[in-house]
C-alpha positions as CSV (number, residue, x, y, z in Angstrom):
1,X,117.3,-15.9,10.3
2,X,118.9,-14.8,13.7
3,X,119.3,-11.1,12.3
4,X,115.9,-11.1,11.4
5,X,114.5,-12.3,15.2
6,X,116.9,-9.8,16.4
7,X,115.8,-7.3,14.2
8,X,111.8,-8.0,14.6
9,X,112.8,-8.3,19.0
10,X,114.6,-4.6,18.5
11,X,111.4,-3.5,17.1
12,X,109.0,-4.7,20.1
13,X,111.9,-3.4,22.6
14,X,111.6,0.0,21.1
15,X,107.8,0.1,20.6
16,X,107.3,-0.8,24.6
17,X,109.7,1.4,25.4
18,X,108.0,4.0,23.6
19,X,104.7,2.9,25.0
20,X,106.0,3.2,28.6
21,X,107.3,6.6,27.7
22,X,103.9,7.8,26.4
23,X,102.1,6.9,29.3
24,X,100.5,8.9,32.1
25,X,103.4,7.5,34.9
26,X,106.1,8.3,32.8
27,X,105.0,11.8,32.9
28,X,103.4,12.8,35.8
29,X,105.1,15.2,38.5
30,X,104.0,15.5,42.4
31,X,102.4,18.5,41.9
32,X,100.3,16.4,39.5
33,X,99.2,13.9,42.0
34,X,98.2,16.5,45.0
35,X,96.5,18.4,42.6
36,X,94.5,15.0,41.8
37,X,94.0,14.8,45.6
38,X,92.5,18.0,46.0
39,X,90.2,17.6,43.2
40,X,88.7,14.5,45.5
41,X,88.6,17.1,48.1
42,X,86.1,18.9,46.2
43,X,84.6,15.4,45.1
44,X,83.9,15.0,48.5
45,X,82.5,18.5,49.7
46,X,80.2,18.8,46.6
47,X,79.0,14.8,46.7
48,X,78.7,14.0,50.1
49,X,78.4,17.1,51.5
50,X,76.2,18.7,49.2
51,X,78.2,22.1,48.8
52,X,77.7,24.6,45.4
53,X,77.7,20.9,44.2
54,X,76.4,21.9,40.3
55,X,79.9,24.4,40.4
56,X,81.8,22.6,42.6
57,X,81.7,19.3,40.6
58,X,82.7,20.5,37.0
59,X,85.8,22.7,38.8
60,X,86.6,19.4,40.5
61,X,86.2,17.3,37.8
62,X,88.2,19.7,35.7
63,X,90.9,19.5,38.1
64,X,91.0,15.8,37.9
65,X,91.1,15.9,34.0
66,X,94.1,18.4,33.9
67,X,96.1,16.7,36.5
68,X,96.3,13.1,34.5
69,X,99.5,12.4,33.8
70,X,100.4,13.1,30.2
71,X,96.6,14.7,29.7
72,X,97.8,18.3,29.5
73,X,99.0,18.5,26.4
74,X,96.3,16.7,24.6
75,X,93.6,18.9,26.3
76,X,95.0,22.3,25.1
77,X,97.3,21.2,22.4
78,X,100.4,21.5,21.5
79,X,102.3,24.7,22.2
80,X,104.2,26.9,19.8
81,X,106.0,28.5,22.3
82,X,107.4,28.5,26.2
83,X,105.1,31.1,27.6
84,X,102.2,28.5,26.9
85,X,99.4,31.0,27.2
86,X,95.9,30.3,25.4
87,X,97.1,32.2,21.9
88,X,100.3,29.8,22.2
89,X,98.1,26.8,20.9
90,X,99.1,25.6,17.0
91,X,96.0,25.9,15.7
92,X,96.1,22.6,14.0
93,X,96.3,20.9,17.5
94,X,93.5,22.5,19.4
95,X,92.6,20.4,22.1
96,X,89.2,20.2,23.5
97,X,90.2,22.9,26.0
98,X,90.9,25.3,24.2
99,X,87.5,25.5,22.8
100,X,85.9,25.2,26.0
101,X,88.2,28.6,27.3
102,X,87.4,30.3,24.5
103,X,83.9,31.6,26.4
104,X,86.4,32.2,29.5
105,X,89.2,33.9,27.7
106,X,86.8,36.3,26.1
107,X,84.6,36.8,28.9
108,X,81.4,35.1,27.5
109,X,80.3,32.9,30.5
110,X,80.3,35.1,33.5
111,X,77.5,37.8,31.9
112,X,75.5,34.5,30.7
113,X,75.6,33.1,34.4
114,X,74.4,36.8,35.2
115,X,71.3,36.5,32.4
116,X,70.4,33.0,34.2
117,X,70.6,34.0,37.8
118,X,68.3,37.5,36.4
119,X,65.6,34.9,35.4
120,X,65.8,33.0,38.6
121,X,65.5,35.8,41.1
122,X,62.6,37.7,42.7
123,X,63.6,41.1,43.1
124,X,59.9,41.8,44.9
125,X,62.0,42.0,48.3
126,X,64.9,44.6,48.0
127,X,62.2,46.9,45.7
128,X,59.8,46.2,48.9
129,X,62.5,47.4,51.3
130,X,65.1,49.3,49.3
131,X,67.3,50.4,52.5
132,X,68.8,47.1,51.8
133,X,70.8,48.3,49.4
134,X,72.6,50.2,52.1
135,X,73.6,46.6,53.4
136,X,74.3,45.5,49.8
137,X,76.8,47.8,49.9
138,X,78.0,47.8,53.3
139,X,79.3,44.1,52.3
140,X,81.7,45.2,49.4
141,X,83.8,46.9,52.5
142,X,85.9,43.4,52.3
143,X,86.6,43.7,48.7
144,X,88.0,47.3,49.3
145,X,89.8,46.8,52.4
146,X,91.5,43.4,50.5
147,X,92.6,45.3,47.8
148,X,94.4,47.4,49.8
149,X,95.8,44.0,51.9
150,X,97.4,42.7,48.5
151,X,98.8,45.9,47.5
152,X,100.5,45.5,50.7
153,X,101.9,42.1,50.0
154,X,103.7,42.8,46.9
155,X,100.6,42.5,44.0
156,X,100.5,44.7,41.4
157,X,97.0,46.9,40.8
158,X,95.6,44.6,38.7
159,X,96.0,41.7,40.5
160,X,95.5,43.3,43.8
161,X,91.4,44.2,41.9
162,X,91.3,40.7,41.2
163,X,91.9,38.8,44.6
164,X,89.7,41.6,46.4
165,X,86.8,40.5,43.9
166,X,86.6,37.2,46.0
167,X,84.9,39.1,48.5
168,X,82.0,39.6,46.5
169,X,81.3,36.2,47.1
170,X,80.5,35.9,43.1
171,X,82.4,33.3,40.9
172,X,81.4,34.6,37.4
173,X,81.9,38.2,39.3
174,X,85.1,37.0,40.1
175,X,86.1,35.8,36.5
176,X,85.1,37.9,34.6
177,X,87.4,40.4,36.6
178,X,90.2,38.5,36.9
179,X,90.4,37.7,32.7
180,X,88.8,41.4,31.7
181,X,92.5,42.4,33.7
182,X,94.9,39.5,32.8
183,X,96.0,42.1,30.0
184,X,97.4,44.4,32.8
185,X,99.3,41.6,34.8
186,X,101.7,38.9,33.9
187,X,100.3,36.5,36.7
188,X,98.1,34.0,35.8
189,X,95.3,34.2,38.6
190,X,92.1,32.8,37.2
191,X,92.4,29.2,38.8
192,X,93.2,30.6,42.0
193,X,90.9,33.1,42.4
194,X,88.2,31.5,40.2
195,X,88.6,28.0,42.7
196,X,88.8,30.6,45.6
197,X,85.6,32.3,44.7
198,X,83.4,29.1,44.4
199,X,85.0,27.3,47.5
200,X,84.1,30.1,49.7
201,X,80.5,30.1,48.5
202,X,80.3,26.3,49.0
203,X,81.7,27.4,52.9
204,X,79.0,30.0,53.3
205,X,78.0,28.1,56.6
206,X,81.1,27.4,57.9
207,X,82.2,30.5,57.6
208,X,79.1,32.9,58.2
209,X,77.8,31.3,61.0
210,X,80.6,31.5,63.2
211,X,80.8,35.4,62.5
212,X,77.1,36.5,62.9
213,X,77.1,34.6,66.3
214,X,80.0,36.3,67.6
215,X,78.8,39.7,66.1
216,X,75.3,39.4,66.9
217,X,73.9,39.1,70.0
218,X,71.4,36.7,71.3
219,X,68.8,39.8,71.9
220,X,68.7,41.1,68.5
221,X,69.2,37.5,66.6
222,X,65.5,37.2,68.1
223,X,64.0,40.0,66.5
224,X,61.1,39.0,64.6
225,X,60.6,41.6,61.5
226,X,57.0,42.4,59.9
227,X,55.9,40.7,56.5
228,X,57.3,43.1,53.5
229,X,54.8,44.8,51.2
230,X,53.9,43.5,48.1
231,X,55.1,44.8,45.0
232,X,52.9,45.6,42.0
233,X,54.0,43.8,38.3
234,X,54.5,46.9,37.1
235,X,57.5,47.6,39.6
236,X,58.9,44.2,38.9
237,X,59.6,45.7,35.0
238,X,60.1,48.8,36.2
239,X,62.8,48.6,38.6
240,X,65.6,46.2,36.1
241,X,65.1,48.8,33.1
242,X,66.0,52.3,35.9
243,X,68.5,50.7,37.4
244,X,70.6,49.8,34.4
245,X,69.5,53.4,33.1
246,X,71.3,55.2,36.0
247,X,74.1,52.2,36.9
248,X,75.2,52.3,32.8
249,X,75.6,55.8,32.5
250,X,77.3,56.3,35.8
251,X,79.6,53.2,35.0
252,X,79.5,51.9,32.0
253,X,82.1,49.7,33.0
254,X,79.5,47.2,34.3
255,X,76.6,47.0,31.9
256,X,78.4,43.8,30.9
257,X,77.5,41.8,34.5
258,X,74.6,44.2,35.2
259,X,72.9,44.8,31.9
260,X,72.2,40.9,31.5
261,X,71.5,40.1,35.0
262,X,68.9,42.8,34.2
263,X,67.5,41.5,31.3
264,X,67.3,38.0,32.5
265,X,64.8,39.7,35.6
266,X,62.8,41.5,32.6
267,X,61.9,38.3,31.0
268,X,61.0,36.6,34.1
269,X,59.1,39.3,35.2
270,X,57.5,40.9,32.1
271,X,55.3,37.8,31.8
272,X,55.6,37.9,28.0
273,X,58.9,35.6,27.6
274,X,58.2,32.6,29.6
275,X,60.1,30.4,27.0
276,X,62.9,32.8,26.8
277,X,62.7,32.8,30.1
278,X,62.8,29.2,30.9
279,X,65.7,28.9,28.6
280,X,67.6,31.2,30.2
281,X,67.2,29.7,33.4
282,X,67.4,25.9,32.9
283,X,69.1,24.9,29.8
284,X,71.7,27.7,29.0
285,X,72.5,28.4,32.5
286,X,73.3,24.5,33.2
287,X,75.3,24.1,29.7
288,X,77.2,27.5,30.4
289,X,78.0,26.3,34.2
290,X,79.1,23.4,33.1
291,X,81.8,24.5,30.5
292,X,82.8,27.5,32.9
293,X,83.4,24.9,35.5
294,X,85.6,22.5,33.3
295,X,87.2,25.3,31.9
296,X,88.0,27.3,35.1
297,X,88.8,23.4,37.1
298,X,91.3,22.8,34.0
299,X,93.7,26.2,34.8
300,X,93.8,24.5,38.2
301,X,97.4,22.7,36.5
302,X,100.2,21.3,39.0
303,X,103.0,22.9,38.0
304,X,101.2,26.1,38.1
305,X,98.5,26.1,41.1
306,X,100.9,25.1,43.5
307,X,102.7,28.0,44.3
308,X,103.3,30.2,47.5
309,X,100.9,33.1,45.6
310,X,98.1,30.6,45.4
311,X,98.6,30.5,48.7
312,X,98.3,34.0,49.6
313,X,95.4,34.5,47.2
314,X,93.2,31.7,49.0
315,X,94.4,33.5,52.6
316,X,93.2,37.2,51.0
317,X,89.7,35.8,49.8
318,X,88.9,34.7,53.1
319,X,89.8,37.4,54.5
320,X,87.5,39.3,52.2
321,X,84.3,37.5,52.3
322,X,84.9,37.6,56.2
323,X,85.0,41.0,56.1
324,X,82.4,41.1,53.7
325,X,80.3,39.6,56.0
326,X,81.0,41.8,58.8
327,X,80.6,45.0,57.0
328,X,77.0,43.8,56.2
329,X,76.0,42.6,59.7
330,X,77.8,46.1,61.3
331,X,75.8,48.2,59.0
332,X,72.8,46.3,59.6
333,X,73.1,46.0,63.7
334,X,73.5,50.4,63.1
335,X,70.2,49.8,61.3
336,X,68.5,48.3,63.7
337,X,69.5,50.3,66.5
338,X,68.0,53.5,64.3
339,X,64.8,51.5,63.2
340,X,64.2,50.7,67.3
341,X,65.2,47.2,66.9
342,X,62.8,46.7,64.1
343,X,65.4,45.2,61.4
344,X,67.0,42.2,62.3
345,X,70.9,42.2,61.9
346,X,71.3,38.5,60.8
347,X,70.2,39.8,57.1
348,X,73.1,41.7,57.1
349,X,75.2,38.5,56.4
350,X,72.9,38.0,53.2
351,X,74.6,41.5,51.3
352,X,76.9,39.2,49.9
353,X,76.0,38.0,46.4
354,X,75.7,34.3,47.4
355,X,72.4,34.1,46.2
356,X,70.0,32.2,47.5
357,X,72.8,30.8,50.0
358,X,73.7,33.4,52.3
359,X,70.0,34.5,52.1
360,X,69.3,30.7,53.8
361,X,72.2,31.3,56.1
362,X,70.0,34.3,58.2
363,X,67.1,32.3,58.2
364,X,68.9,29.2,59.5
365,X,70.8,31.3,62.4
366,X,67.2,33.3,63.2
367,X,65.1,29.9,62.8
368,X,67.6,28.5,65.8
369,X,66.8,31.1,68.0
370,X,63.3,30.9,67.7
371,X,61.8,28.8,65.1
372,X,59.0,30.6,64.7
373,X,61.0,33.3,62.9
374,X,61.4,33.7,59.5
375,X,63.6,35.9,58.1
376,X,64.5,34.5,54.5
377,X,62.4,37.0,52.2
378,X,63.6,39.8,54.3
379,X,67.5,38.6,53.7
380,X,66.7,38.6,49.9
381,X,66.7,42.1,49.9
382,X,70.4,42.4,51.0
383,X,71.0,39.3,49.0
384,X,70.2,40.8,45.7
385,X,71.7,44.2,47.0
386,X,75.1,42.1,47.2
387,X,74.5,40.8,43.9
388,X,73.8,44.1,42.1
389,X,76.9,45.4,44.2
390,X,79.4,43.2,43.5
391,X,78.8,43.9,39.8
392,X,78.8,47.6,40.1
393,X,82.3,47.1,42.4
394,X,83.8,45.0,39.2
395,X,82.7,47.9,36.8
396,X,84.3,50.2,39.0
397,X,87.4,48.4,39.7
398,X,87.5,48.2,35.7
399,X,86.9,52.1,35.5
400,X,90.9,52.2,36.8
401,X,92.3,51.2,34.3
C-alpha cells in the first residue's frame, strides 16, 4: 500500500514538474520580456496616439505573440535543423506562422498592398501638375545616399539596398526588397527594416515637421499656390496603362510593385469595376495588412531583434527618410525660386511615398502659417510621385543583382 502512495505521489511530482517546465516562465529569456515591452510601445503610439494604427497594431500585436514565453515554437513549428529559417519547419508541425509568412516569404503581400493603395488614390493631381515628379524623385536622394552609409558600416550590397529602402518611406516597398534579396545575404533583416519602415511612417510628424521649419522659411511657407486643372476621365485611364508601358520596359524589375499599383488606379478610375474595385480597396487590402502585419511583427523574436545591427539599421532609416525629406523640400524651394515663388516648398516633404500622410503633413505646416491656405491636393502630386518612385528605386536596386 505504501509503495503504491509513493508510487502514485512520484507520478504527480513528475507531472508538475513537467507542467512547470512547459510553461511560458520556465522558458522565457530577457530579451523575451523587452521585446514584450516594446510591443506596448507600439500599443501605445498606434491606440492612444493614433499613429499608422491599422499597421502599427498587427506588427505590435505580432510582437506580443512571438515574445510569449514558450510561444515560439508552437507558432512556427518545430525545427528540423539549427539554422531555423522558414524552409527549416517539419512540415508535419507547421505552426500557424508559417502559413501566415508564406505571402511574406514569397513576396505576395507587398504588390497586393500596392493593388489596394492603386484603388484608393487619385492620381488627378501629379497628371495635373507633372513637374512633381521631379520632387518625387528628388526624395529617393536619402535612399541613395544610405546605401552608400551602410556600405560604409560594414553591410554587404544586399543588405546595404535593403536598409536604404527605408527611406522610401514605404513598408510593403520595404519588404518586398528586403525578402526579394534575403537570397543574396545571410542576415536576417526583415523585422528590422520592415518595423523600421512602418515606425517612421507612424513619426511622419515628428519627424517632418521639425525639418521643413528649419529648411523652409517663414516667407515661402506662406505662399499660396493656384487651384490645379482638372483632369479629363480619359487621362485618369490613360496615364496608369503609359506609365507601366515605358517604367516595365525600362525596368522590368519593378512591374511587380508598379504594375499592380497600376492596375488597382485602372479599376478605380475606368468606372467599369466598381466591385473589383471596392474589393480591392476595403476587403483584401484590410485582410492582406493584417496578415503582413502579424507576419512581419512575428520576425520581431528576442533572441534575434535585439542585436547591435538592429540597432544600426533603425539609426540608417532615419537617416534616410530625413534625408528623404530634405531632398524633396531642396528641390522644391529650387522650384520655386524658378517658378517666381509660385510653388510652395512645403510639398516638397510630400515626395515621400507616405501616402496620404506626408501629403497632410504640408497642409498642416502651410494651414499654421495662414489658415487660409490649402495646399493638400497640390502635395498629392509629390506624394504619388514618391510612391511611383520608391517602386521604380526597388526595381532598380533589384536590376543589381
Amino acid at each position: 500500500m505504501q509503495t503504491n502512495l509513493l508510487s502514485i505521489f512520484t507520478e504527480l511530482g513528475e507531472m508538475f514538474a513537467n507542467l512547470g517546465r512547459s510553461t511560458g516562465f520556465a522558458n522565457g529569456t530577457w530579451q523575451n520580456y523587452v521585446m514584450l515591452l516594446v510591443s506596448f510601445v507600439l500599443f501605445y503610439l498606434a491606440i492612444v496616439k493614433k499613429f499608422e494604427p491599422l499597421l502599427l497594431l498587427p506588427i505590435a500585436f505580432g510582437m506580443f505573440l512571438i515574445n510569449l514565453p514558450g510561444a515560439y515554437d508552437i507558432l512556427w513549428g518545430e525545427y528540423a535543423g539549427e539554422a531555423h529559417g522558414y524552409n527549416d519547419v517539419i512540415p508535419e508541425s507547421r505552426g500557424l506562422l508559417w502559413y501566415l509568412f508564406y505571402g511574406v516569404q514569397n513576396v505576395i503581400y507587398p504588390p497586393l498592398i500596392f493593388l489596394g493603395i492603386g484603388a484608393m488614390t487619385d492620381f488627378g493631381p501629379l497628371i495635373s501638375n507633372p513637374k512633381s515628379m521631379i520632387i518625387g524623385a528628388a526624395a529617393q536622394f536619402g535612399i541613395f545616399m544610405t546605401l552608400f552609409g551602410a556600405i560604409v558600416l560594414g553591410f554587404d550590397l544586399a543588405a546595404a539596398c535593403s536598409i536604404a529602402i527605408i527611406g522610401g518611406a514605404d513598408g510593403p516597398t520595404a519588404i518586398y526588397l528586403t525578402q526579394s534579396l534575403s537570397q543574396y545575404t545571410s542576415q536576417d533583416l526583415l523585422s528590422a527594416i520592415a518595423i523600421a519602415a512602418y515606425s517612421y511612417m507612424a513619426l511622419i510628424p515628428i519627424i517632418q515637421k521639425p525639418i521643413m521649419k528649419l529648411l523652409v522659411p517663414k516667407k515661402e511657407r506662406q505662399i499660396k499656390m493656384k487651384p490645379l486643372r482638372t483632369v479629363s476621365k480619359l487621362e485618369k485611364i490613360i496615364f496608369p496603362i503609359v506609365v507601366t508601358l515605358v517604367v516595365g520596359c525600362l525596368l522590368p524589375d519593378a512591374v511587380p510593385l508598379l504594375g499592380m499599383l497600376m492596375l488597382g488606379n485602372l479599376l478605380k478610375e475606368s468606372g467599369v469595376c466598381d466591385r473589383l474595385s471596392s474589393q480591392a480597396q476595403n476587403g483584401l487590402m484590410n485582410t492582406v495588412t493584417i496578415f503582413l502585419g502579424v507576419s512581419v511583427g512575428c520576425k520581431a523574436y528576442g533572441g534575434t531583434f535585439l542585436q547591435v545591427q538592429t540597432l544600426m539599421i533603425i539609426g540608417l532609416g532615419l537617416v534616410a527618410f530625413s534625408f528623404g525629406t530634405i531632398g524633396g523640400l531642396l528641390v522644391a524651394r529650387l522650384m520655386c525660386k524658378l517658378s517666381g515663388g509660385k510653388i510652395n516648398p512645403l510639398i516638397g516633404s510630400a515626395g515621400v511615398s507616405a501616402v496620404p500622410m506626408a501629403a497632410r503633413i504640408s497642409e498642416d505646416v502651410g494651414r499654421e502659417e495662414d489658415p487660409s491656405n490649402h495646399l493638400l491636393m497640390h502635395a498629392m502630386g509629390p506624394n504619388v510621385a514618391g510612391v511611383i518612385g520608391s517602386a521604380i528605386a526597388a526595381g532598380f536596386l533589384l536590376s543589381l543583382f
